[in-house]
C-alpha positions in Angstrom: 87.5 11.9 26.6 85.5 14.9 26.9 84.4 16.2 30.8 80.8 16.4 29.7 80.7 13.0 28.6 81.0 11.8 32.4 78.3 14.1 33.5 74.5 12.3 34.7 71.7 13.2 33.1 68.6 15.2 34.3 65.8 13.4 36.3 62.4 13.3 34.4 60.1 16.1 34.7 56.6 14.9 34.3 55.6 18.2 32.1 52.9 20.2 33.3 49.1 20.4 32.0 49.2 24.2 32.5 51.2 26.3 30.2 54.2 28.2 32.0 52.5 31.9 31.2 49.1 30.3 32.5 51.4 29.8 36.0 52.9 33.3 36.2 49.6 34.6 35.4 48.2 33.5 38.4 50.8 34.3 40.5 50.6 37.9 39.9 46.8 38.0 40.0 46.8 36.6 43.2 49.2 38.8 44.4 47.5 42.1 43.1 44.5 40.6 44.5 45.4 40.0 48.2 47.1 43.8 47.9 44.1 45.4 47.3 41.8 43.6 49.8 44.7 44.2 52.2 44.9 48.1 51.4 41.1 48.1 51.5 40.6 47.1 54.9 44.0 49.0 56.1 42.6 52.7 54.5 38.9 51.8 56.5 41.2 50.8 59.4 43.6 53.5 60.0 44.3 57.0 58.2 47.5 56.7 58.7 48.9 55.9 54.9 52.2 54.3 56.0 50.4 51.9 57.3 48.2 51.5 53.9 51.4 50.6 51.9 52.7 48.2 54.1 49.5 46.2 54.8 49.1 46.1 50.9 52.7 45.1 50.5 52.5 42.4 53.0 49.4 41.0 51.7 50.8 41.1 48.2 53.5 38.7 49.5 51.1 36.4 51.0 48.7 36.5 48.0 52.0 35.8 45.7 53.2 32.4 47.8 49.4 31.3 48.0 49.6 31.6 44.0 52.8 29.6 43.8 51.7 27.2 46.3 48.9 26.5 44.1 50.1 26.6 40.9 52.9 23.8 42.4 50.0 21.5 43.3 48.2 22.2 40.1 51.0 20.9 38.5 51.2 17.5 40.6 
């Protein structure tokens, strides 16, 4: 007998109410969103630019694991 015969089968996934481009969408707008506000109050902070980029990439990550965070709970 075949090996895939003796594999288990998948949990159920209860599928989601909002479309999977819907999710990714948000993800990335919240990302770009937190990096901008972040670079905004880093350029009327400091001149220095170096610290511009990484206050905007820092606050791009935090914008991007809000989005998924909510997008999980959305789909709960």
């Amino acid at each position: 007998m075949p090996q895939s015969r003796k594999r288990h089968g998948h949990k159920y996934q209860k599928p989601s109410d909002i479309p999977a481009s819907q999710r990714t969408k948000g993800r990335i707008i919240w990302a770009i969103l937190f990096a901008v506000f972040g670079a905004v109050l880093a350029f009327f902070g400091t001149d220095n630019y170096i610290v511009l980029v990484i206050a905007a990439i820092i606050a791009g990550f935090i914008g991007y694991s809000i989005g998924k965070n909510m997008e999980q709970a959305a789909s709960e």
